[in-house]
N, C-alpha and C positions, 0 to 999 in steps of 0.2 A: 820854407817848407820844401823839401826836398821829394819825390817819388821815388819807391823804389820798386816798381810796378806791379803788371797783373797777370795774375797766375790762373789757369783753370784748372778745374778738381771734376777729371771723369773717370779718377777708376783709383787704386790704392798705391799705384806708382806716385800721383799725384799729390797723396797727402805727407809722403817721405820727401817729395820737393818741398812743398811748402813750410813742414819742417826744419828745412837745411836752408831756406830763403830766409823763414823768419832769425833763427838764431841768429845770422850772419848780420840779419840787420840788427838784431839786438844788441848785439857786438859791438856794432859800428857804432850805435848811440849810445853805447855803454852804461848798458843796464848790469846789475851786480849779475853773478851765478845765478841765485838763489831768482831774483827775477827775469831771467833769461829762461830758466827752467820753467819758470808759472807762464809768460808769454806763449814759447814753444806747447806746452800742453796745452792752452787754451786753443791755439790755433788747429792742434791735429782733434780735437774734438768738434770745433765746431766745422774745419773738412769735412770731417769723419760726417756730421750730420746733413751737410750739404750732399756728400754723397748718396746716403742711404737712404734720405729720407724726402732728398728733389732728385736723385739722380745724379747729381752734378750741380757746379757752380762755379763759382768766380773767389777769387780773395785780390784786395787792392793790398798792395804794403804801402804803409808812407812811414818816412820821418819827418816828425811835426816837435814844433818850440813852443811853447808858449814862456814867454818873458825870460829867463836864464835857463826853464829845465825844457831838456830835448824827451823825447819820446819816441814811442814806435805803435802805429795807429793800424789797424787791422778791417778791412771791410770784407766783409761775406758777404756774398748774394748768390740768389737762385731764382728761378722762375717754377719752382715745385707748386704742389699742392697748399701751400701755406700753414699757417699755426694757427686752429681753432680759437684756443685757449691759451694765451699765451701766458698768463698766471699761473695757471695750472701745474704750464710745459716747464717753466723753472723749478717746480715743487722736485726737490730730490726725491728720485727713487720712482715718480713718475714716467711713465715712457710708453709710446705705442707703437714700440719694436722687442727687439731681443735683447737693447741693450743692460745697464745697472740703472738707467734713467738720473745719471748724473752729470752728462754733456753739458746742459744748457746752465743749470747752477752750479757746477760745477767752477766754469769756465769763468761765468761773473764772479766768484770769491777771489780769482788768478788774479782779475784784471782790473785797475784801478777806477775806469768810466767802462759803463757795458749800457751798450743799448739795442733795443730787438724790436724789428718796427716786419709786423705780417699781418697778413688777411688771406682767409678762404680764399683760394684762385689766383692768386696776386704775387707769389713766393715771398720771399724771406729776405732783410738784409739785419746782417748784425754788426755793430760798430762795436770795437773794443779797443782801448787804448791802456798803456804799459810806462808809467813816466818813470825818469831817474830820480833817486832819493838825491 
């Protein structure tokens, strides 16, 4: 397993980097178009929600193997206010912003493993990972 580091997310400069960080790795592990596209969006949303909704955050990139197929592994974190409800907060069309309320399930339809681990007071981390066919 390779690193391909850590990025921070404090303002919308930040979510156009991590955009152009993720594809390149996506690239590099050579996920198709078609899943290069779903990775990339998955990541500028859940930026997007690091930013709006803790302020800011963190995103780790890694490329990870498991047995012949390579991957591209995605971690968010924040130290915000945390997720209530985190059942809920997946419901499309849910959201306690401005947005479409489609960020959080959204993003897990993108990505092949999605996991979202928060608490009141505690912030957010969300794991996502993108494997090659």
């Amino acid at each position: 397993m390779t690193s391909s580091g850590e990025l921070a997310i404090g303002g919308s400069s930040d979510i156009v980097l991590v955009r152009q960080r993720v594809r390149a790795a996506a690239l590099e592990v050579g996920l198709s178009l078609v899943d290069q596209t779903k990775i990339v969006t998955a990541a500028s949303e859940l930026a997007r929600n690091a930013l709006v909704y803790a302020g800011g955050g963190r995103v780790r990139i890694e490329i990870v193997r498991n047995g012949v197929r390579m991957g591209l592994r995605l971690a968010f974190g924040d130290d915000g206010p945390g997720i209530p409800d985190i059942e809920q907060a997946l419901v499309d069309g849910w959201t306690t912003g401005t947005g479409l309320g489609l960020g959080l399930g959204g993003s897990r339809r993108l990505v092949d493993e999605f996991d979202l681990r928060s608490a009141p007071g505690e912030g957010t981390l969300i794991t996502v990972t993108k494997w090659t066919r």
